[in-house]
LOVEX-641881 format. One line per 2 residues: number of its first residue (from 1); their letters; for each residue x, y, z of N, C-alpha, C, O. Coordinates in steps of 0.05 Angstrom, whole numbers. Example, Ala and Ser with C-alpha at 12.3 -4.5 7.8 and 13.67 -1.06 7.14 Angstrom:
BEGIN
1> AS> 264:-114:156:246:-90:156:264:-66:156:285:-66:169; 257:-45:142:273:-21:143:258:1:157:268:23:161
***
This chain:
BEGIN
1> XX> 17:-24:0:0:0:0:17:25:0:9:45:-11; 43:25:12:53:52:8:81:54:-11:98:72:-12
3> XX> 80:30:-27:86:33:-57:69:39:-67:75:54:-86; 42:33:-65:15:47:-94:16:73:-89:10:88:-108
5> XX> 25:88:-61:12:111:-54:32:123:-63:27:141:-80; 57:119:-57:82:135:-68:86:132:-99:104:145:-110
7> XX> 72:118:-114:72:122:-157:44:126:-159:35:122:-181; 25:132:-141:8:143:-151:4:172:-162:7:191:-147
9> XX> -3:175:-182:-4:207:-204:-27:207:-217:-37:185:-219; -40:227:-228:-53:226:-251:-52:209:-270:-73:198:-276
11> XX> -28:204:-284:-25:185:-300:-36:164:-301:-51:157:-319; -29:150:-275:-44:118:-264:-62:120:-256:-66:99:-244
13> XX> -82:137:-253:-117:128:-236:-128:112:-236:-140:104:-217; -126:95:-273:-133:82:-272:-131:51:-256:-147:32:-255
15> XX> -111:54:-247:-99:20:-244:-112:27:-204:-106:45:-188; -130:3:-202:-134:0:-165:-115:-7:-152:-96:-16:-165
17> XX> -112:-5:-133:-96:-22:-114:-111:-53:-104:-134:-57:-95; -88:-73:-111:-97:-101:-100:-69:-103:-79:-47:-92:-77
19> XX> -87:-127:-64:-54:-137:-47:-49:-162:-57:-66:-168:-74; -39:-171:-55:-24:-204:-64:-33:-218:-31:-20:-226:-12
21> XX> -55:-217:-36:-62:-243:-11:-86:-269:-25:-100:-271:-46; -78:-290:4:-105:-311:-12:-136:-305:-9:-150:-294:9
23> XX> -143:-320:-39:-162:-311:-41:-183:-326:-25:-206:-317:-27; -181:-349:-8:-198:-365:2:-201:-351:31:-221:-356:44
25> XX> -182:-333:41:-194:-320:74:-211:-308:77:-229:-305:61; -210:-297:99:-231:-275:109:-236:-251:109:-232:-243:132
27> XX> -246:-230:91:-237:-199:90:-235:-196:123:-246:-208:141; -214:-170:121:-203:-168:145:-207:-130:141:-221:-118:126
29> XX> -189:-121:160:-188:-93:163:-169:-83:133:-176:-70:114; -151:-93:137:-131:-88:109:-150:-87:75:-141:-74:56
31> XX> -177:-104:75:-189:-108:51:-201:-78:53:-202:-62:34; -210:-75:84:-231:-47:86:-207:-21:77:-217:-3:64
33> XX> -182:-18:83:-170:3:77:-165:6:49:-166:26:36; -158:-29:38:-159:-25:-3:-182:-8:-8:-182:13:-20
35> XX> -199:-19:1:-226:-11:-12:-236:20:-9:-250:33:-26; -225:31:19:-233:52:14:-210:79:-4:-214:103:-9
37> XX> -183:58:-12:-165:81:-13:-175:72:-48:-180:91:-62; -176:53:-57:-194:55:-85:-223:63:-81:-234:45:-95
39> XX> -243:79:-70:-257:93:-66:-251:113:-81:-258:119:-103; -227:129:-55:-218:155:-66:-207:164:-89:-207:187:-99
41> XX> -194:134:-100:-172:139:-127:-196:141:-154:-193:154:-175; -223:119:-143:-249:130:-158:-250:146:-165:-243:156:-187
43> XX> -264:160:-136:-273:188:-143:-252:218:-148:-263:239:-155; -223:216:-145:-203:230:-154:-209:232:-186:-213:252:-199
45> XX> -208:203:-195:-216:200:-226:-232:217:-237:-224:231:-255; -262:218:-225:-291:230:-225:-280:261:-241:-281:272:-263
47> XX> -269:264:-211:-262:297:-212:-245:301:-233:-246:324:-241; -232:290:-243:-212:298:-261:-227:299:-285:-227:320:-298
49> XX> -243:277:-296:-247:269:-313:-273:299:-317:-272:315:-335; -286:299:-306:-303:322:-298:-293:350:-311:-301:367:-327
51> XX> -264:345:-292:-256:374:-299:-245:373:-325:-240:396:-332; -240:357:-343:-230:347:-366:-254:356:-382:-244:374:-395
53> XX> -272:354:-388:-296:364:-397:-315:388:-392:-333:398:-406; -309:391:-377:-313:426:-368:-295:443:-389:-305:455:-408
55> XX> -258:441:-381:-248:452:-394:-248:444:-421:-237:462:-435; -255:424:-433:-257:422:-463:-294:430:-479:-301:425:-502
57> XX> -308:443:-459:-339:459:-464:-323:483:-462:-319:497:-481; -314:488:-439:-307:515:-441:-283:530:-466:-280:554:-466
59> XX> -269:514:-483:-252:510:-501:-269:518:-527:-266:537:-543; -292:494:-528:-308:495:-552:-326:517:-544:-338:526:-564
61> XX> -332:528:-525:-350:556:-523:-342:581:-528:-356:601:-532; -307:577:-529:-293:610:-529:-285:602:-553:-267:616:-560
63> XX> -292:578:-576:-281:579:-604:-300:582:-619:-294:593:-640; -337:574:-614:-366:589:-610:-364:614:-611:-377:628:-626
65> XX> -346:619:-596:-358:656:-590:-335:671:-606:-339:695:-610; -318:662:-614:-293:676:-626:-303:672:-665:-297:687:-683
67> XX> -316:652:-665:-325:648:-690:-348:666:-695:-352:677:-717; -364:668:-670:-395:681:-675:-382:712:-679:-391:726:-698
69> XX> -361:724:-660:-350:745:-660:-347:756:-690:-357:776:-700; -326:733:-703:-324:738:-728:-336:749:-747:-329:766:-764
71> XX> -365:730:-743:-379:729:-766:-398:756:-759:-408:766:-779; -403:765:-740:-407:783:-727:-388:817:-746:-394:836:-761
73> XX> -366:806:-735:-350:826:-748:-350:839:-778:-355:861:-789; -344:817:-782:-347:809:-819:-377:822:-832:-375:835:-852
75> XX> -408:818:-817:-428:823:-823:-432:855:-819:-446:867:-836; -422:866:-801:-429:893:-792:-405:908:-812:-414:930:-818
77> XX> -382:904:-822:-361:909:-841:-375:916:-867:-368:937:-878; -394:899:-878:-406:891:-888:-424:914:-901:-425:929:-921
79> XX> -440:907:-871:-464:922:-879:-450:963:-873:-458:982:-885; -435:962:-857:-429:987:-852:-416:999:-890:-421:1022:-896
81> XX> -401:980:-910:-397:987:-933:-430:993:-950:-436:1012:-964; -442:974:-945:-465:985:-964:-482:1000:-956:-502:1000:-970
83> XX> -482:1019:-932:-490:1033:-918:-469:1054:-936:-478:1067:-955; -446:1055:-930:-433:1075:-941:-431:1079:-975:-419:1098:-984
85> XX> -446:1058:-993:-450:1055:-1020:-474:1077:-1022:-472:1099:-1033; -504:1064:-1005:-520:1076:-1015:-517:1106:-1012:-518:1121:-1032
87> XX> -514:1114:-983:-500:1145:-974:-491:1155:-1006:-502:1168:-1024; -476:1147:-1003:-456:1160:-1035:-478:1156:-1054:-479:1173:-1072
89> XX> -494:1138:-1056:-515:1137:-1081:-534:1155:-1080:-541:1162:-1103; -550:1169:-1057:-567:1184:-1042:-550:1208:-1044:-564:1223:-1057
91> XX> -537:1215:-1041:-515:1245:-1044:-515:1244:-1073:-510:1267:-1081; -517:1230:-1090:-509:1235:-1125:-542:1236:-1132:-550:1251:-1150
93> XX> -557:1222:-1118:-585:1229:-1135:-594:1263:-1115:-602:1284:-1125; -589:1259:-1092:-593:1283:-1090:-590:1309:-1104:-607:1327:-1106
95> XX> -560:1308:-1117:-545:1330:-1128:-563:1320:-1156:-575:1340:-1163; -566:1306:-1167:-573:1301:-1191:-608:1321:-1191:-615:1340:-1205
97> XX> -621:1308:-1172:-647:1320:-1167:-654:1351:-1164:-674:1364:-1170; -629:1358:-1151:-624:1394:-1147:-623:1402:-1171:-638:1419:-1180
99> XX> -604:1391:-1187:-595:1397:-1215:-615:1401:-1234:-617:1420:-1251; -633:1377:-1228:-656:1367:-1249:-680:1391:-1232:-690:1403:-1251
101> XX> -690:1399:-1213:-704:1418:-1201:-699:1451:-1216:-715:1468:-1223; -673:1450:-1216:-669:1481:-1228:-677:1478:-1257:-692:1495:-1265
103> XX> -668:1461:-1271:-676:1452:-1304:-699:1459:-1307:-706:1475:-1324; -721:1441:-1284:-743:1434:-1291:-755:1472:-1288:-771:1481:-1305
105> XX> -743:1489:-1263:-763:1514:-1264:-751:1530:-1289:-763:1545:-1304; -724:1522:-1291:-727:1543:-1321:-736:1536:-1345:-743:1554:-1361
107> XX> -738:1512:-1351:-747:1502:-1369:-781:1509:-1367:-792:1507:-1389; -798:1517:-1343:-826:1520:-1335:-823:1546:-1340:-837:1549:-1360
109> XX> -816:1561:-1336:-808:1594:-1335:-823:1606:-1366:-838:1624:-1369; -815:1593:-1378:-809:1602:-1407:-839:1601:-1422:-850:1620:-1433
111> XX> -849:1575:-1418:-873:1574:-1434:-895:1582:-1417:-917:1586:-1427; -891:1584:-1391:-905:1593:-1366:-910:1618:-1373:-934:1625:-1371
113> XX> -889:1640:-1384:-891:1661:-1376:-900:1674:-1410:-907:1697:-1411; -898:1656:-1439:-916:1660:-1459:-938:1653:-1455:-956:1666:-1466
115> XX> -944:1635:-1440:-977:1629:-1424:-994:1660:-1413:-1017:1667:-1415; -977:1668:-1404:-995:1685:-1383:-994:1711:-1404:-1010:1730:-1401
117> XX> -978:1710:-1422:-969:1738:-1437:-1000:1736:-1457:-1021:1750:-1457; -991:1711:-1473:-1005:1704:-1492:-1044:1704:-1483:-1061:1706:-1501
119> XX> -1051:1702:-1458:-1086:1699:-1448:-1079:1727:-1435:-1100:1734:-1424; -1067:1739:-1433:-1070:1768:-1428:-1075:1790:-1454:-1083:1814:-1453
121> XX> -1071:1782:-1467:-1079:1789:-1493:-1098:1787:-1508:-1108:1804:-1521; -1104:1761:-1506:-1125:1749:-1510:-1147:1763:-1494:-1169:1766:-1505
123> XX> -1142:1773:-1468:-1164:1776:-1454:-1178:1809:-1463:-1201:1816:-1466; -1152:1824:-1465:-1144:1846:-1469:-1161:1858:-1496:-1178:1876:-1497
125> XX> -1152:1845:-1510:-1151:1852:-1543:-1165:1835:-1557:-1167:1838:-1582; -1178:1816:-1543:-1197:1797:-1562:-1215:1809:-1583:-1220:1798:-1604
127> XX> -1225:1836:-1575:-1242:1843:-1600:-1227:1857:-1619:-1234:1853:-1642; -1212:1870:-1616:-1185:1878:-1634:-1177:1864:-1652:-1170:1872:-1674
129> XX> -1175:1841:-1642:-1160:1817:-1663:-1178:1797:-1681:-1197:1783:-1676; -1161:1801:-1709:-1181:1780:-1720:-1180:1744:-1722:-1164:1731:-1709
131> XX> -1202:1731:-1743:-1206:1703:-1728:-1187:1697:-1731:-1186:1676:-1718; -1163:1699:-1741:-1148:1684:-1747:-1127:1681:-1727:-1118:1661:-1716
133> XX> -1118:1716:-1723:-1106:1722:-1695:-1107:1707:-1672:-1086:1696:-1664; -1139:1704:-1655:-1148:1695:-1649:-1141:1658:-1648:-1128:1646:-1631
135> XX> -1151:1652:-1664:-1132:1620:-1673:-1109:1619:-1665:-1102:1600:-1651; -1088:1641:-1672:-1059:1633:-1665:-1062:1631:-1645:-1065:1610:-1633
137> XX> -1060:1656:-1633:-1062:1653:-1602:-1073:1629:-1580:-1061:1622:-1559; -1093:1622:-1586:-1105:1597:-1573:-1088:1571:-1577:-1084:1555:-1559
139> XX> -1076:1568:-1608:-1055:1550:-1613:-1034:1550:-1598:-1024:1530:-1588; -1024:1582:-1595:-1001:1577:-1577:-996:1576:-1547:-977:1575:-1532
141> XX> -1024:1577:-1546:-1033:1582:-1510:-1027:1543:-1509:-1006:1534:-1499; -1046:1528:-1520:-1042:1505:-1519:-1017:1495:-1529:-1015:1473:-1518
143> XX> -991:1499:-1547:-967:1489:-1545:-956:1496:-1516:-945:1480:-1501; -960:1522:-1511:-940:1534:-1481:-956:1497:-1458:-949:1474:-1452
145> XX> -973:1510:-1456:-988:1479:-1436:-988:1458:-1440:-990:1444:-1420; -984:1446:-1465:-971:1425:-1474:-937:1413:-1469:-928:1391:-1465
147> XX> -925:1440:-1470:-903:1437:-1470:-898:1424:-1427:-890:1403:-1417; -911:1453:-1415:-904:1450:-1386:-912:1428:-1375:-900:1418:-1355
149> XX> -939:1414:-1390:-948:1386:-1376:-928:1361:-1388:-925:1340:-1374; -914:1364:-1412:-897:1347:-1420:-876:1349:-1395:-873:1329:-1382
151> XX> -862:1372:-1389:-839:1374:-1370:-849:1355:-1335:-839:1338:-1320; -874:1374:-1338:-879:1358:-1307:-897:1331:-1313:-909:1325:-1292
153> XX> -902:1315:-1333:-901:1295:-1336:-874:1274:-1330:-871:1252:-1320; -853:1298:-1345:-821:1278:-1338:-812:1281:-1313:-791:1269:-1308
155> XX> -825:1300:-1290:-812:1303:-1265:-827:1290:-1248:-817:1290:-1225; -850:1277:-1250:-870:1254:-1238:-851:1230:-1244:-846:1213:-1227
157> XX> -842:1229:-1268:-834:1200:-1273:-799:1195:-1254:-791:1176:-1240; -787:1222:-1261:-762:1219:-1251:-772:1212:-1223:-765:1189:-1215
159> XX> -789:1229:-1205:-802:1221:-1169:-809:1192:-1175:-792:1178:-1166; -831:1177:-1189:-839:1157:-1185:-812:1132:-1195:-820:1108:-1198
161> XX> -790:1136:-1198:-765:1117:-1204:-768:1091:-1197:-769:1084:-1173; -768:1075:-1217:-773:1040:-1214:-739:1026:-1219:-735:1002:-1223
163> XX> -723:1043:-1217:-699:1029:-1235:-696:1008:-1254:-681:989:-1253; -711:1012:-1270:-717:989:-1283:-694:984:-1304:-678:1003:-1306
165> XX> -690:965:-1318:-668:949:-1334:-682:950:-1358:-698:933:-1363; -677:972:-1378:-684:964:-1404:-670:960:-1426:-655:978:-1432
167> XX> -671:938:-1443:-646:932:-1472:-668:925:-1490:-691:920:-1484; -655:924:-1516:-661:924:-1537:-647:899:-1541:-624:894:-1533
169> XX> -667:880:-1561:-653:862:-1578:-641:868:-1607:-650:889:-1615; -629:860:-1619:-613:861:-1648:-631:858:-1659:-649:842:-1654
171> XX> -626:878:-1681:-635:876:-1708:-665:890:-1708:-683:876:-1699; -672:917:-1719:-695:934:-1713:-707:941:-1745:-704:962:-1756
173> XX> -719:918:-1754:-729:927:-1782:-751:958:-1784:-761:969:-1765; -754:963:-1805:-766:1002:-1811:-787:987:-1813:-788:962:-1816
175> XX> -812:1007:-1808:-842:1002:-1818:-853:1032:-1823:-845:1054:-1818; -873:1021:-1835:-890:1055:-1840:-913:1058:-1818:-930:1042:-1810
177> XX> -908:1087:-1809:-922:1104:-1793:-918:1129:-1788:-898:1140:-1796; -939:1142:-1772:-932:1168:-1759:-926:1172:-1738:-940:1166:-1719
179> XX> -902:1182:-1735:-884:1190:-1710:-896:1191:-1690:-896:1172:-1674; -910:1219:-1686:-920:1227:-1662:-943:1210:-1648:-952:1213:-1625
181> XX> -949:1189:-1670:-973:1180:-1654:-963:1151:-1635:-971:1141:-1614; -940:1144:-1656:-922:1121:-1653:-902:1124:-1624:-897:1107:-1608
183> XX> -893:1154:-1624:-893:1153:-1603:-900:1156:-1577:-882:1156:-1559; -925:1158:-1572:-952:1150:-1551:-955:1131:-1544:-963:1125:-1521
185> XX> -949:1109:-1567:-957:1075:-1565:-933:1069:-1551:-936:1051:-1534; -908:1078:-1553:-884:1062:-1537:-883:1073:-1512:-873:1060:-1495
187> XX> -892:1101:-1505:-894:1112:-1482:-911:1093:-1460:-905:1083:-1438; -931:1091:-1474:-957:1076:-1458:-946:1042:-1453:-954:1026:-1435
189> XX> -928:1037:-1473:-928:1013:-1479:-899:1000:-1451:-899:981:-1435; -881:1021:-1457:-858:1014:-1427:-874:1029:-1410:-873:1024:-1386
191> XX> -890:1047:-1418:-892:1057:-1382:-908:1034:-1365:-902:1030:-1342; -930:1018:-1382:-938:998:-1368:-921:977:-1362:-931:961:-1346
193> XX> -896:970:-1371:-868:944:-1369:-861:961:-1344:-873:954:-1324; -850:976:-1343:-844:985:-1320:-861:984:-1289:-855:973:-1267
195> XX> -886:1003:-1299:-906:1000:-1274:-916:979:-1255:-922:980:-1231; -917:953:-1277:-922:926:-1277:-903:907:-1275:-910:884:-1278
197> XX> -876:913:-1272:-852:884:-1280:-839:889:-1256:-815:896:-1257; -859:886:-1224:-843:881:-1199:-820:901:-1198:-816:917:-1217
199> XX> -804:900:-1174:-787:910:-1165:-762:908:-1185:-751:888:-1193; -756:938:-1190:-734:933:-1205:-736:915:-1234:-720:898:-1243
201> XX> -760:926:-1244:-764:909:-1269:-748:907:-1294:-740:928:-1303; -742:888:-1305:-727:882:-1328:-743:887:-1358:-760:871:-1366
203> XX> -738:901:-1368:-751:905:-1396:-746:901:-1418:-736:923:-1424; -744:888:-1437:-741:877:-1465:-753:884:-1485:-775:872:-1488
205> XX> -747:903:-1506:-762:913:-1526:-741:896:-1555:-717:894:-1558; -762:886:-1571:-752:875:-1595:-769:881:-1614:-789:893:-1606
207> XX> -767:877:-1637:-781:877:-1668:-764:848:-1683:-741:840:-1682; -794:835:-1702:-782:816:-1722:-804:817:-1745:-828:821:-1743
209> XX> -789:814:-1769:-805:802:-1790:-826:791:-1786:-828:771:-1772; -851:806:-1801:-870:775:-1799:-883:770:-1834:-886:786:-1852
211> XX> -888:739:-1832:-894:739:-1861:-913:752:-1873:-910:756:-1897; -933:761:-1863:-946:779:-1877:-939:806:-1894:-951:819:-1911
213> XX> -911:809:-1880:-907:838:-1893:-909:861:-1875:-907:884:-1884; -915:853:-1846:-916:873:-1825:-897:872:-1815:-882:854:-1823
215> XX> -890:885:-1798:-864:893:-1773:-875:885:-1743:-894:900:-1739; -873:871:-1725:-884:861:-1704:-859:876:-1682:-836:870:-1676
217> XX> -873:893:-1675:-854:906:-1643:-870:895:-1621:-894:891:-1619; -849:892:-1604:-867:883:-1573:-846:895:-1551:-825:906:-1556
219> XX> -859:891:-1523:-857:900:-1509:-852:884:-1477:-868:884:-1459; -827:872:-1477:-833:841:-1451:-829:857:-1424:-820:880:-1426
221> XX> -835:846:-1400:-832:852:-1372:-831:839:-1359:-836:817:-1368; -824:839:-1326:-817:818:-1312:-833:806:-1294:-829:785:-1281
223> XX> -856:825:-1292:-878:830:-1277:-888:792:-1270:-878:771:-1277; -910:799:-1254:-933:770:-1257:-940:763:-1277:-944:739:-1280
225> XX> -944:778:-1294:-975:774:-1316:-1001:783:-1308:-1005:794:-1286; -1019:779:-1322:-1046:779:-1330:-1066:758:-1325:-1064:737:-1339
227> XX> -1080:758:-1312:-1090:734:-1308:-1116:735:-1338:-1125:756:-1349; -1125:703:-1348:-1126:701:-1376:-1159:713:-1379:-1170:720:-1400
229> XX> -1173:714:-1347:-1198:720:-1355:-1197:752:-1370:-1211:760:-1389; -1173:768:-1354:-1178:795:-1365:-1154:799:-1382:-1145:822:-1384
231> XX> -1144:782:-1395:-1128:783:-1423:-1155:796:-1441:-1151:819:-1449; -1172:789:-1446:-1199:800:-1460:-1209:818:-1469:-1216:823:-1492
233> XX> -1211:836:-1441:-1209:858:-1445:-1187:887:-1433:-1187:908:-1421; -1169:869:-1447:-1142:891:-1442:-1146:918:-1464:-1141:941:-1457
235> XX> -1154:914:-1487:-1152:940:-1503:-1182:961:-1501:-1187:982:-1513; -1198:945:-1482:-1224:969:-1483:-1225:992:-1465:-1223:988:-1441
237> XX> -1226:1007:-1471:-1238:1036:-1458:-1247:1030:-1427:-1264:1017:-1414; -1228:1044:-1424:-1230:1049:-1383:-1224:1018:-1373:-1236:1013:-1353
239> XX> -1203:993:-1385:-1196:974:-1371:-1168:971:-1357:-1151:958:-1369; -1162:985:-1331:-1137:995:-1323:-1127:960:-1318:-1141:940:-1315
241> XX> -1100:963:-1320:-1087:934:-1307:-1085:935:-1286:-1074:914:-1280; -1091:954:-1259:-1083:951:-1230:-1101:969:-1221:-1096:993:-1224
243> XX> -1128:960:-1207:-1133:992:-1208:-1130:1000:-1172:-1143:1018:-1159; -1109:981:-1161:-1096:1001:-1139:-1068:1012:-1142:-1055:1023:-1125
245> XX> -1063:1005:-1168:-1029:1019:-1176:-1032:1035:-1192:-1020:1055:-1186; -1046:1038:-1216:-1030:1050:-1231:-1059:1070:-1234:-1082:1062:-1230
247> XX> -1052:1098:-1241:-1067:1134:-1251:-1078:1131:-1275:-1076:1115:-1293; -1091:1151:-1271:-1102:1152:-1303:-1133:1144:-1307:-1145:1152:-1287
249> XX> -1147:1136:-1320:-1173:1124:-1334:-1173:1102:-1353:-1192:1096:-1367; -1145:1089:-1353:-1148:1064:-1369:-1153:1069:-1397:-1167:1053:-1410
251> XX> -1142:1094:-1410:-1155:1100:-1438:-1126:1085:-1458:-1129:1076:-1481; -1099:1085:-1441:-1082:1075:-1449:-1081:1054:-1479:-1077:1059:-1503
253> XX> -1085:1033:-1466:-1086:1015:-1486:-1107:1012:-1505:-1102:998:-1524; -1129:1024:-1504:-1149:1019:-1523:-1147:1049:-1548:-1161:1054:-1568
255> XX> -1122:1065:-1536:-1116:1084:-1552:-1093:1074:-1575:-1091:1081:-1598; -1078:1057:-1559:-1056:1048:-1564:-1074:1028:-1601:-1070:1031:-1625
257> XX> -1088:1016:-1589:-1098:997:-1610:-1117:1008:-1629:-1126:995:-1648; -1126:1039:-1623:-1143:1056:-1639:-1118:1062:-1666:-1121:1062:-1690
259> XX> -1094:1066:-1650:-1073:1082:-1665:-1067:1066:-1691:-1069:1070:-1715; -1057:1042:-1674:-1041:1019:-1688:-1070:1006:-1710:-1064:996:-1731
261> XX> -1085:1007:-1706:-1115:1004:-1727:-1109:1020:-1748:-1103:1011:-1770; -1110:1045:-1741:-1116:1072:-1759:-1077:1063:-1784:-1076:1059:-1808
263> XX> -1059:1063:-1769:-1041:1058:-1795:-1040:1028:-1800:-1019:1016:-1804; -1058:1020:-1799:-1061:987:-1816:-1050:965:-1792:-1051:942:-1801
265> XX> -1042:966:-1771:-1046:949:-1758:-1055:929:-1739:-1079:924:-1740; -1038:914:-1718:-1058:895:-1697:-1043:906:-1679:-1021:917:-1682
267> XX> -1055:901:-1661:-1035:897:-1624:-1050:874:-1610:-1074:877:-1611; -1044:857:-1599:-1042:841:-1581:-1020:835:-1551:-998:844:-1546
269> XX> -1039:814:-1532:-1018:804:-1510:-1011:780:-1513:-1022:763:-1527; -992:777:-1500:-981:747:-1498:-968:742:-1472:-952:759:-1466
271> XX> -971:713:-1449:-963:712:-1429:-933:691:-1440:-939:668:-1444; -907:698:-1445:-884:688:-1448:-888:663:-1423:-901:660:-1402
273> XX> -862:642:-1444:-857:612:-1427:-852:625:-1396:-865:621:-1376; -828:642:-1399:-813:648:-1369:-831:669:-1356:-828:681:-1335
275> XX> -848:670:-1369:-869:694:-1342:-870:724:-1348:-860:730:-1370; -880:741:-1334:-883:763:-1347:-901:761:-1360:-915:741:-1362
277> XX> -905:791:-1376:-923:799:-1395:-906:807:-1426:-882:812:-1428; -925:807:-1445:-915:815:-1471:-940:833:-1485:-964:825:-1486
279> XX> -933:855:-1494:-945:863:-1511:-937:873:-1531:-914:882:-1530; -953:875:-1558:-938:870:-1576:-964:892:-1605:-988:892:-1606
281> XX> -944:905:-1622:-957:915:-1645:-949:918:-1668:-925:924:-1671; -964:915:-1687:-953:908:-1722:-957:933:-1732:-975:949:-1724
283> XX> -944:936:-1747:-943:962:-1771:-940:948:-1803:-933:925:-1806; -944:963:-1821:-935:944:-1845:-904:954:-1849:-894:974:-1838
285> XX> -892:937:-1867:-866:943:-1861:-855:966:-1885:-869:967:-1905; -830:986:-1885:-830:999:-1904:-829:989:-1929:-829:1004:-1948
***
């Protein structure tokens, strides 16, 4: 017994103490002291082994927290850069918007102030002047107002900003038409791709041959679609596509298809394989 006690270490816990006696006697007092001094070398074990696992939780908890730290770190790095992107993006539209604000009043200034010149005259001198006079003047009262609702038409659109993604596909064959009316139909025609093609909408404008001899332009988006009951009546008078989104009286499209009638052609929709909406109009070709 006081050889086991004098090489006993950590090392050995495992091994008990036995004595080299026979095994046919009588436990005696000597069996009761083995037994209780391997008791202790037990429960010494316990504790160690205990504390052996404590410190290897507490190991894996400060490599937990040094990792969470990290990722922690890394995330707020992160986000503190695109915090500092948009800032800088928000300071350039700002300046851009100041820019575009002074444009917009001088550019209002001008026909604003032949507006008021021009019906002061009118008001003035109306019997003075003959019919014809008369005519001009009213003509040009309506270009001046035409012009200012054009401008603050484009300063609604710049406020209402969808950032939307628009390209063109290759290859844009000629057709016959009239300009100005032609361009109403593409106005109406992206402004609804836009209004309608979700967040940040993607827009696709193409033209192709068709055998008939027409020119087929369309108009794709990224939107939902249409659901097919009111594909139907998409081109009639007063049928808006949203009528908690989008302004107006819905005269849009059924103007659009008055137009495209009047120089010889069709317009139609189409719900594309990948989703979205398409719309689409023929002209004959030059």
């Amino acid at each position: 017994m006081a050889r086991y006690a004098a090489t006993l270490d950590s090392d050995n816990m495992n091994q008990p103490l036995s004595l080299n006696r026979p095994a046919t006697r009588q436990p005696d007092e000597l069996d009761m002291v083995v037994e209780a001094i391997n008791k202790m070398r037990q429960n010494i074990l316990d504790d160690l082994n205990k504390r052996t696992e404590i410190e290897l939780e507490l190991i894996r908890h400060r490599q937990d927290l040094e990792k969470l730290v990290s990722e922690r770190t890394k995330e707020l790095e992160q986000n503190n850069h695109t915090l500092q992107q948009q800032s800088a993006e928000l300071s350039e539209q700002n300046a851009e918007l100041n820019a575009y604000a002074h444009t917009v009043a001088h550019d209002l200034k001008h026909p604003l102030t032949a507006l008021l010149g021009q019906t002061a005259l009118l008001q003035g001198a109306a019997n003075a002047l003959s019919e014809q006079q008369r005519s001009d003047l009213l003509q040009s009262i309506h270009s001046s107002a035409e012009k200012m609702n054009n401008i603050i038409n484009a300063l609604l659109m710049l406020a209402s900003e969808h950032n939307a993604n628009i390209r063109f596909t290759e290859g844009w064959p000629k057709a016959m038409g009239f300009s100005p009316w032609l361009e109403q139909v593409w106005v109406n025609d992206i402004s609804n791709a836009i209004k309608y093609g979700g967040e940040a909408p993607a827009v696709v404008l193409g033209a192709n041959e068709l055998p008939n001899g027409q020119i087929r332009y369309w108009v794709k988006d990224s939107g939902p679609g249409i659901a097919l009951e009111k594909q139907t009546a998409l081109f009639a008078q007063f049928n808006r596509l949203d009528t908690k989104k989008a302004d107006g009286h819905g005269l849009g499209l059924s103007i659009v298809a008055r137009i495209v009638q009047r120089l010889g052609g069709e317009t139609g929709y189409e719900t594309p394989p990948d989703g979205g909406s398409l719309f689409w109009f023929s002209l004959p070709a030059e």
